[in-house]
N, C-alpha and C positions, 0 to 999 in steps of 0.2 A: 504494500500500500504506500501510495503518493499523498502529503498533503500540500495546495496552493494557498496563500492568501490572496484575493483579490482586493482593491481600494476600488469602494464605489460611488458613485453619489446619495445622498440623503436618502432613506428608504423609511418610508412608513412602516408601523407595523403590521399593515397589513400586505402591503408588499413584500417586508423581508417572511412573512408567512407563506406569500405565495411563490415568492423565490426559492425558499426551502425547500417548500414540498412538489417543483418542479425540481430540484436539482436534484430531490430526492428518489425522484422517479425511475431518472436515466439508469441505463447499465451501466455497474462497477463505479459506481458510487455508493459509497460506503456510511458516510456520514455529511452533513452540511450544519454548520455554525454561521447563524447570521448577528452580528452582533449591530445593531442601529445607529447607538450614539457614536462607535468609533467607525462607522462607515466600512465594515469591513465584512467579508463572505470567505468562510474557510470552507474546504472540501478535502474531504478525506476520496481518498479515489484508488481504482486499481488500473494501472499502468497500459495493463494487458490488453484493458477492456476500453478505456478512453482517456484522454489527454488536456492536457490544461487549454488547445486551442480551442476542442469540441466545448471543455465546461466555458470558453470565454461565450464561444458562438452562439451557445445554448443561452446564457444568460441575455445576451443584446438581440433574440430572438423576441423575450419576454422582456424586453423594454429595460431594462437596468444597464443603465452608463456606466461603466469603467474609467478609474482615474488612471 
């Protein structure tokens, strides 16, 4: 297992909910932390199964800027 931090922009909480549990969805994703106040989105991941470009892609799919 891989873990990325990503820096995002400002996410509600109902966003970093919906962000979660899309990232949560994907294959060989393992875990997701969204933390709000410090604007950040951690993913625990398996390497094997998919890569930090697909969790960028996947995110800017569902609307979440990347700093």
């Amino acid at each position: 297992m891989e873990t990325t931090v990503f820096n995002v922009n400002t996410l509600s909480a109902n966003q970093a909910l919906e962000v979660k549990n899309w990232l949560t969805s994907m294959p060989g994703v393992d875990d997701v932390a969204v933390d709000v106040s410090g604007a950040t989105i951690t993913i625990v991941y398996d390497p094997a199964t998919t890569d930090r470009g697909s969790l960028r892609s996947s995110m800017a799919a569902v609307g979440v800027r990347l700093n």
